[in-house]
N, C-alpha and C positions, 0 to 999 in steps of 0.2 A: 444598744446591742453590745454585747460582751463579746471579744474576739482573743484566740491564743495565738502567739507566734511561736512558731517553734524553728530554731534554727540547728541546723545540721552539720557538725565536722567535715563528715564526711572522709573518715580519719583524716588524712593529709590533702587529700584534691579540696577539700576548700579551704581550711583552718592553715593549709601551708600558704596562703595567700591573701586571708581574709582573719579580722579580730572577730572569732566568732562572737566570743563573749560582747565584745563592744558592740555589735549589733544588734544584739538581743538586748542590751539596756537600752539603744535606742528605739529598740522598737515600743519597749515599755511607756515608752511617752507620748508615744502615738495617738490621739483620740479614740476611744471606741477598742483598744487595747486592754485589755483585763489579766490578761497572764504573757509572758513570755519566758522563755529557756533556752539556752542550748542544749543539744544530744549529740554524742558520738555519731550516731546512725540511724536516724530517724525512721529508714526503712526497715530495719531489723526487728524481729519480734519484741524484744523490750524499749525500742523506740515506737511500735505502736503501741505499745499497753502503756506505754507514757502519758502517750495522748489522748486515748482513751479514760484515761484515771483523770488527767487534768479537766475533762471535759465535765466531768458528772461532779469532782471538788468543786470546781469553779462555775459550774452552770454557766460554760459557754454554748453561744449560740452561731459561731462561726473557728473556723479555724486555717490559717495560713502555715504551710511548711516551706519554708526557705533552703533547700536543697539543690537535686539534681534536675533535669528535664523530665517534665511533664508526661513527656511522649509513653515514658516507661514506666513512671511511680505516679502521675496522679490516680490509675486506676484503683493502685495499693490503696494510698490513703483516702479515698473516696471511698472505700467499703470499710476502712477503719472507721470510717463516720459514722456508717450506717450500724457497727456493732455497739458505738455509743451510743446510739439513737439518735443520731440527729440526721438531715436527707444530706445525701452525700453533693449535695450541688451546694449547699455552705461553705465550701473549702475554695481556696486559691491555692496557686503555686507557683514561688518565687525560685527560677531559675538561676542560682550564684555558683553555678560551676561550671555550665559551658559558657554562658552567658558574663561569669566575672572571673573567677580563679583563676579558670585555664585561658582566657585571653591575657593576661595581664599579670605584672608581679610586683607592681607598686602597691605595697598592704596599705597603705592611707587611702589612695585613690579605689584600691578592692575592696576598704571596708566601707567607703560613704557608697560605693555605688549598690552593695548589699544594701544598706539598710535604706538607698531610696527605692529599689524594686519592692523592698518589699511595703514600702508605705504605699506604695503602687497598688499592692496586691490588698491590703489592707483596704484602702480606699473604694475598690471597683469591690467589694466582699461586703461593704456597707448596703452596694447598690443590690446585690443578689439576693435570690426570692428562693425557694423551695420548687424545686421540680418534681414532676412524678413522673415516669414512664408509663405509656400506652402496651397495652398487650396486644397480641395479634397471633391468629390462626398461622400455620406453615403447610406448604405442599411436602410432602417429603419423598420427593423426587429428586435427583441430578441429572444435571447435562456438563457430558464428558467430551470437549470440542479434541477434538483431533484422536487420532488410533496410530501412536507409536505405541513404544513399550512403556512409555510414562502414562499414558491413556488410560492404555489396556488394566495398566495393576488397578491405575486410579478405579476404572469400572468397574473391575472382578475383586477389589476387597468391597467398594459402595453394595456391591450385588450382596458377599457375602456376609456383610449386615443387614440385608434384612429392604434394601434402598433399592426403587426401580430406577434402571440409571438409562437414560437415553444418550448413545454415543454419536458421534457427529465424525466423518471421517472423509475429503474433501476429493481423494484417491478413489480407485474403483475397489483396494483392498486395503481391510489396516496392517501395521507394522511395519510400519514407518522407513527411517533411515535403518534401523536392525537389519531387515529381511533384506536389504541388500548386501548384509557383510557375510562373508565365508567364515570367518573362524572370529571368533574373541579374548582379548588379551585380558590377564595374565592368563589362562589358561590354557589358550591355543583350542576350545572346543568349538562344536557346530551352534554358526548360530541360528539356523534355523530349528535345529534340535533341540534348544532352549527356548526359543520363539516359539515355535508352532504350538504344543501343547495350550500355552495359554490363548493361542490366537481361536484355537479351537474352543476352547472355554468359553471365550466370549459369544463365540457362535451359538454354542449350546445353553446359554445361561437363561433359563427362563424368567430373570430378572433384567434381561439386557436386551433394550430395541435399539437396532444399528442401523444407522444409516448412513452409505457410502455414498463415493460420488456426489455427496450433501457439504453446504457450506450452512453457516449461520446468516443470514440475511438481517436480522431486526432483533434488537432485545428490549423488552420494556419490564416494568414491575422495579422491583425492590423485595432485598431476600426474603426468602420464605413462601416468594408469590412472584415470581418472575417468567413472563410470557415469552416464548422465542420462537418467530417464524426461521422454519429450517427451508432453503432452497434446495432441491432433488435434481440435478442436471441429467439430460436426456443422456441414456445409455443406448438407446435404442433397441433394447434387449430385454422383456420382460423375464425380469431374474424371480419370479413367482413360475416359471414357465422350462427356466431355464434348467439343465443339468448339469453343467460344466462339462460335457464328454467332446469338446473341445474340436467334432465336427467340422463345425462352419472355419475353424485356423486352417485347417489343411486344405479345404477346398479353395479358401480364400486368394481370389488373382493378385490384390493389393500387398504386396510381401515387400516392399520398399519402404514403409512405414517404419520414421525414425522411434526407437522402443525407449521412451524416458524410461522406463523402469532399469535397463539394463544401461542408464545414463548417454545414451547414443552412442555405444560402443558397439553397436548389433542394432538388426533392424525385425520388424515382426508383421504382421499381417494386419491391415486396417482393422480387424474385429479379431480381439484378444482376451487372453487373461495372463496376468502379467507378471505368474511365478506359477510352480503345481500345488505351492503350500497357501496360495492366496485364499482368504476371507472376506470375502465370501466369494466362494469359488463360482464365480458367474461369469461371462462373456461379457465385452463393451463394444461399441464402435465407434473408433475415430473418424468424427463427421468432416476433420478436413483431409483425409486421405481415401474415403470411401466411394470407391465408384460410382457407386447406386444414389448417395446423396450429394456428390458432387456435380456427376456429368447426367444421372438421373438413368443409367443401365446397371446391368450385371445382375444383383438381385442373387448371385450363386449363395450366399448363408440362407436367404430363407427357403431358397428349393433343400438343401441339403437338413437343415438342422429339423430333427425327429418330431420334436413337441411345437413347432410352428413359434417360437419364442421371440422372434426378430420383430420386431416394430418400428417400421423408420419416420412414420408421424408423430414418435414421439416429443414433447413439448416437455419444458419443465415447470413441474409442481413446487407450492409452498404448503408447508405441513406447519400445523401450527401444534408445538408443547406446552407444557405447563411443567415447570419444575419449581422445586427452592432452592436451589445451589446451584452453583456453576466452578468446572475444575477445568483451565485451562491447561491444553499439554499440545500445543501448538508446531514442536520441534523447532527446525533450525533450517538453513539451507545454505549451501556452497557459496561462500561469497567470487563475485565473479574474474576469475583469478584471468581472465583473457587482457583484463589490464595492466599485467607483470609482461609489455611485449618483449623484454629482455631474456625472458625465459620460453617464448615460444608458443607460449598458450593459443590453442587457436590455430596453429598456424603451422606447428608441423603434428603431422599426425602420433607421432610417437612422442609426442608429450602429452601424457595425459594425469588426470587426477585421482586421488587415492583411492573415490568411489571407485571412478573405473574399473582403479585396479583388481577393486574387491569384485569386480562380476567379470573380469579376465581369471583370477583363483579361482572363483567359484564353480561347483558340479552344472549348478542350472545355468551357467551365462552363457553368455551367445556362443563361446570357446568350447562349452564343455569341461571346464574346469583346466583347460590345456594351455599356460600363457603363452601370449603369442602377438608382435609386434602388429599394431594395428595397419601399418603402410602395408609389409610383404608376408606377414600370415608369418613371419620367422619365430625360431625361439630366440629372446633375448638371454644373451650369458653374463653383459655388462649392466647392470640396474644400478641409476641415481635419485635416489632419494631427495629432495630440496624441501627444508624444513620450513616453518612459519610464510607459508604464502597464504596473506592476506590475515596474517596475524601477529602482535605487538608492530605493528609498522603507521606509524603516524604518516607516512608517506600518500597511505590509500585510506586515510581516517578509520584502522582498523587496530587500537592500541593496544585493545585487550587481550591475551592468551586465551586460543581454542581452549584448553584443556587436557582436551586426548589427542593432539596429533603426534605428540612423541613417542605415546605408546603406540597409536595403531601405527605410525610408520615401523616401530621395532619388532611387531606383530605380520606387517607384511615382508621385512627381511626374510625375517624366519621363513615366512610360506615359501617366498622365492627359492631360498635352497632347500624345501624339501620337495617344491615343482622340479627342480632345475638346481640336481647337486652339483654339476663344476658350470654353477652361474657365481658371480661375486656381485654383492653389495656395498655400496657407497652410500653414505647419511650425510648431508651438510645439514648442521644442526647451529642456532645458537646459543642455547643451554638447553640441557634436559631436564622437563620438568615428571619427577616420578613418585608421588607425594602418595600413591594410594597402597593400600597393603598389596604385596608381592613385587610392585611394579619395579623397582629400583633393581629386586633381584632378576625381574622379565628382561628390562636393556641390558643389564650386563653380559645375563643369557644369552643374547641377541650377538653381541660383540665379541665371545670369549667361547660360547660352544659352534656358534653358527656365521662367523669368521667374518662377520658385517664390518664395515672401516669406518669411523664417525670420524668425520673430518670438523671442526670445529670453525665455523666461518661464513661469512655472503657467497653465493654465486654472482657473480656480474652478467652473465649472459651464456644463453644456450642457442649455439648456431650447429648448423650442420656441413658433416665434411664426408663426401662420398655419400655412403647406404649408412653412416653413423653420426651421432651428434658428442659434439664436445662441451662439455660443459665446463665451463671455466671461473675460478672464484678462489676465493683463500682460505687459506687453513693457517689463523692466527695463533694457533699454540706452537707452529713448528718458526713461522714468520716467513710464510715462502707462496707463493700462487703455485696452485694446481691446476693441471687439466685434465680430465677425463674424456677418454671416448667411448660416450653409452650406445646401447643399443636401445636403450628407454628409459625414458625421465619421468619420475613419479612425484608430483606436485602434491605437497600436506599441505591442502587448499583448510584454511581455515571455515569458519562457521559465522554464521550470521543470522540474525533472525529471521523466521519464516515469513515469507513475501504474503504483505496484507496485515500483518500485524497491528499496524499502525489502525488501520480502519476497524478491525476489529478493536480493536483495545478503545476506542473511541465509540463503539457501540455498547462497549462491556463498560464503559464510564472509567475506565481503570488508566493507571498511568503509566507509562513507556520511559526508556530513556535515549539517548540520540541514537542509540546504535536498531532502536526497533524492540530490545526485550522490554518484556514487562516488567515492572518496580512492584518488588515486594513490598510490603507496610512497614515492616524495619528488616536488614539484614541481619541479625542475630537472632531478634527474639521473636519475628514472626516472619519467619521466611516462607511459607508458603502463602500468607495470606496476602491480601491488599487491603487499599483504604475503603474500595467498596464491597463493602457486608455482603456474604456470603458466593462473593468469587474467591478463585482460589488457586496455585499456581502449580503446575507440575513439570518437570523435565528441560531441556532446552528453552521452552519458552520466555524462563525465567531470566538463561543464562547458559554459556554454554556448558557442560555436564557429560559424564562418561556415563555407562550404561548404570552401574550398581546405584549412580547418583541419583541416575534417572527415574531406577524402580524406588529407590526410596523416597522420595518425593511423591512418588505417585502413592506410595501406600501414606505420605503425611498426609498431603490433600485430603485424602480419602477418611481419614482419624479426624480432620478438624470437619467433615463433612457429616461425619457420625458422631461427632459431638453435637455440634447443631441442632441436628433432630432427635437428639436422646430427649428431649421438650418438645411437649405438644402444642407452643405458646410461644412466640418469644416477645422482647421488650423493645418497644422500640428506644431509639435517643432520644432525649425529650431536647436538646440542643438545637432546636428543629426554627425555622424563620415562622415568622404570621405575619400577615398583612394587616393593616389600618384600612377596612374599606371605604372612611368615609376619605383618606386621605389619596388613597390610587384612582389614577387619573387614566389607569387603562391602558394606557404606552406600548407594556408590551416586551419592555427591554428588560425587565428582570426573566423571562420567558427565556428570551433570544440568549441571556448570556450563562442561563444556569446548566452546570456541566453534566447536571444527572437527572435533565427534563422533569425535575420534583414541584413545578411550577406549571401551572393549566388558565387558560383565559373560562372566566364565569360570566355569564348574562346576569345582572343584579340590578333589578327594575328597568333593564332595558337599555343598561347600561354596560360596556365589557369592565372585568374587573381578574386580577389576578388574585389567584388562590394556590395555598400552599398543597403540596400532597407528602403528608405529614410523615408518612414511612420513606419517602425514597428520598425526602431529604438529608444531605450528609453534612447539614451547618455547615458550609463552605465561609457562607459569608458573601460570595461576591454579588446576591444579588440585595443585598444591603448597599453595599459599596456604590452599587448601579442606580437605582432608583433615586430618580431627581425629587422627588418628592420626599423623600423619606419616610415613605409608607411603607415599607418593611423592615423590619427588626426581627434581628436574633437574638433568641433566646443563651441567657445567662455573657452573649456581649453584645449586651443594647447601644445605643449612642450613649445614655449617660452612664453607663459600666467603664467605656473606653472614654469622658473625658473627663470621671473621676480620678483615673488613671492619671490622666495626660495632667489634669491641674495638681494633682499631689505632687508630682515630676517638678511643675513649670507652673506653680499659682495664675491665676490669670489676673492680667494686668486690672489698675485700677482705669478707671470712667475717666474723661476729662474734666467733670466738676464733680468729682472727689481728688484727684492731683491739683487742682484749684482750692477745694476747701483745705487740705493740708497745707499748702501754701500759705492759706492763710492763717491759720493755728499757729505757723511759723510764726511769723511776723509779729502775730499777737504777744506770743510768748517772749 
């Protein structure tokens, strides 16, 4: 076997720490080595045509590049193979820049430890064989889990490619956390006059089946061909039936009903709809405040409502799809700020949360758009602002910055004085972060035309004195403790992943990080994707995200959804496990432990036996690792791939009678 090494500068991240040169003469002496070089830049277009050209002078039959990680450039050079002709599963890749240069700056110690990875890479490249990928048929469908505004674009560009998309939205209506807010920063405009349009689109899109009040229960398959039972929760309202002319609310006796939508700042009628801009504009009933299904009377919606629509034996159904992609846009959700009890959460009524506050502004909220102290119905003139709750605060394991609370709290000042001109605002803030175009000129805005006071500091605690609360804490730029007497305290509750995550993401095989978002496949260069093929991320789910973030996410998803099916075929990885049937003893444990169920129990002469299912596997590896037997192996890192490896490293020791016959050669001599 002829093999090339090619080692890589990398201008200064490697060569500032590593003899390039010297490595590459060492690699020259390698067995099974036929060429070597160094290059400036191995990924750069004349560092492939380097390798290319040395390939077809030298008629090599393998090739190793000692560079950067894998993650980002073996793809490169593994299609630079395939321009030389040769199968791109002949190559290795010797990691000597995160792996040597940048850990270390001892150049003796960085240059042997290059040149053993890559005798490493060299060795396990003896052991590799020629892959070929499998082709396979695609569905070219999507399913779009959640109906925010990450959802929504995600669906309505899939649609207007040409993609039948099935939307999943877990609420009785989509639009998400948006259709809560009254106006949006930097602009100050309506948002549901931004929102509705598209919300409607969706409605209307003869390319778009929605289903609300649905969660994802089960996902099977692997992309291109992935099965998903959709759960349908009993509305009790057949919304085929339904018209929305909102009847059966006003006859309704149950008017006590806490209204999540309007975040329990207002209360609404057991059978609702729970905006006038909501999609799909149907009736629901809450079965734990409903007379009729509680105590088993009343019955006043179905005497009243016109088309007889009501159905209270309603049961829920599972609908089963077929798609080949999946774009998750899951949102986000309040994290639970009632554990700040220094600030009152919970506990006095006139502390409440920034949502709230936005359905206290708003036309449609329980107010009527009239803010007004939730204890005594008052207008508040003192407003405090308390920034980062339940965010950067390793206190409540919540480290990371929301994103936009800076802005929407300098978005709600502003509302407040044009609700309420001789109200004054108060911000405890500590830094602002305003990083998006206009924003930085939005807070100053806020501060300098609309007379808001950003006190720079902690609150310590909010207690109440008379009909008022004081909020007390410091303002470290002046060096002094302040007190405030508000009339309402407005809590920039930070953001958190949307509750369930975890279990979905562990249906969708995909991976989480401790806080509940989902893990892109790289942060830079493939951020809406993940490690399993053909899911894909949008909006908050990812991470938390301002609105412009959010649509544009959803229009990426949607771009990397319609690349996928611009092929009527895809390939699969050929990196794929197989089993030894004479060697599997049936156990069971490579089953139990594999993370993307690409593994099935076979009857094979009456005997169980495990079998691989060659598309949904993602060469993990673990159920190599697992098997007591050693009856599966992965393809391109077999056992003797990884202890060619391991012996190039650490030779294996000699027998005890060959350390005996040396001994005795000793003596002799």
């Amino acid at each position: 076997m002829k093999i090339g090494v090619f080692v890589c500068h990398c201008g200064s991240n490697i060569a500032g720490t590593v003899d390039v040169k010297a490595v590459a003469a060492q690699s020259r002496a390698l067995p099974e080595v036929a060429f070597a070089s160094d290059t400036m830049y191995a990924c750069s277009e004349p560092g492939q045509q380097g390798i290319i050209e040395a390939i077809k002078e030298q008629h090599l039959d393998g090739v190793v590049v000692a560079s950067c990680t894998p993650r980002m450039h073996a793809p490169t050079f593994m299609r630079t193979l395939t321009r030389a002709g040769l199968n791109p599963y002949m190559f290795e890749m010797a990691n000597i820049r995160e792996h040597v240069s940048w850990i270390g700056k001892d150049k003796t110690a960085n240059t042997q430890k290059a040149a053993d990875l890559i005798a490493m890479s060299v060795a396990k490249l003896v052991q590799n064989k020629p892959l070929i990928p499998k082709s396979f048929q695609i569905n070219k469908r999507v399913l779009v889990i959640g109906g925010g505004v990450a959802g929504i674009q995600a669906a309505l560009d899939c649609a207007d490619g040409g993609l039948d998309v099935v939307l999943v939205e877990k609420t009785t209506s989509i639009g998400g956390k948006m259709s809560k807010l009254d106006k949006t920063f930097p602009t100050v405009d309506c948002s549901s006059c931004i929102l509705g349009p598209k919300m409607v689109d969706v409605a209307q899109h003869d390319k778009i089946t929605l289903y609300a009040a649905s969660e994802v229960a089960e996902i099977g398959g692997y992309v291109g061909n992935f099965t998903v039972q959709i759960k349908k929760k009993p509305t009790y309202v057949d919304w085929e039936a339904c018209t929305g002319c909102g009847l059966c609310m006003e006859k309704c006796p149950a008017k006590k009903t806490p209204d999540s939508f309007n975040e329990n700042v207002g209360t609404c009628t057991a059978i609702n709809i729970p905006f006038p801009q909501a999609i799909p504009k149907k009736a629901s009933i809450d079965p734990s405040t409903c007379i009729k299904l509680t105590k088993g009377k009343c019955g006043v919606c179905a005497k009243v409502c016109p088309t007889k629509a009501i159905r209270y034996d309603m049961q829920e159904e599972i609908v089963t799809e077929s798609v080949g992609a999946i774009v998750v846009a899951t949102g986000y959700d309040l994290m639970d700020w009632t554990v700040y009890s220094e600030y009152g959460g919970g506990k006095y009524p006139d502390v409440i949360t920034s949502l709230q506050y936005e359905r206290l502004l708003s036309a449609s909220g329980p107010t009527g758009g009239h803010v007004k102290r939730p204890s005594d119905g008052k207008e508040p003139k003192n407003v405090v602002f308390i920034q980062c709750v339940g965010s950067r605060d390793k206190s409540v394991d919540r480290p990371y910055c929301s994103g936009f609370c800076c802005m929407y709290t300098a978005k709600q000042a502003i509302l407040t004085k044009d609700h309420i001109p001789d109200s004054q605002s108060y911000v405890f803030y500590m830094d602002i972060r305003a990083p998006g175009k206009l924003y930085d000129e939005f807070t100053r805005r806020t501060m300098e035309e609309y007379g808001a006071r950003y006190i720079r500091g902690r609150v310590a605690m909010v207690y109440p004195k008379g009909d008022k609360l004081v909020v007390r804490g410091a303002d470290t730029l002046a060096g002094a403790q302040v007190e405030i007497d508000a009339d309402l305290v407005v809590l920039a509750v930070g953001a958190e992943a949307a509750a369930g995550s975890p279990q979905l993401a562990e249906k969708l095989r995909i991976s989480y990080d401790k806080y509940g978002f989902f893990m892109e496949s790289h942060p830079k260069l493939r951020p809406v994707e993940t490690n399993t093929a053909g899911v894909y991320l949008a909006g908050c789910a990812q991470g938390p995200k301002d609105i412009p973030s959010s649509v544009g996410q959803g229009s990426a998803a949607a771009s990397k959804v319609l690349g996928l099916f611009s092929k009527d075929t895809l390939q699969s990885d050929p990196q794929v496990s197989s089993v030894d049937i004479k060697r599997c003893v049936g156990c069971g444990k490579c089953i139990m432990t594999c993370p993307f169920g690409a593994i099935k129990e076979v009857d094979f002469r009456g005997q169980p036996k495990a079998e691989v299912i060659e598309t949904v596997c993602q060469g993990c590896g673990i159920c190599t690792s697992t098997c007591p037997q050693g009856a599966i192996q992965l393809s391109h890192f077999t056992d003797n791939q990884i202890l060619a490896e391991v012996n190039a490293l650490c030779p294996p020791a000699l027998s005890a009678d060959a350390v005996l016959l040396e001994r005795v050669k000793e003596e002799v001599e």
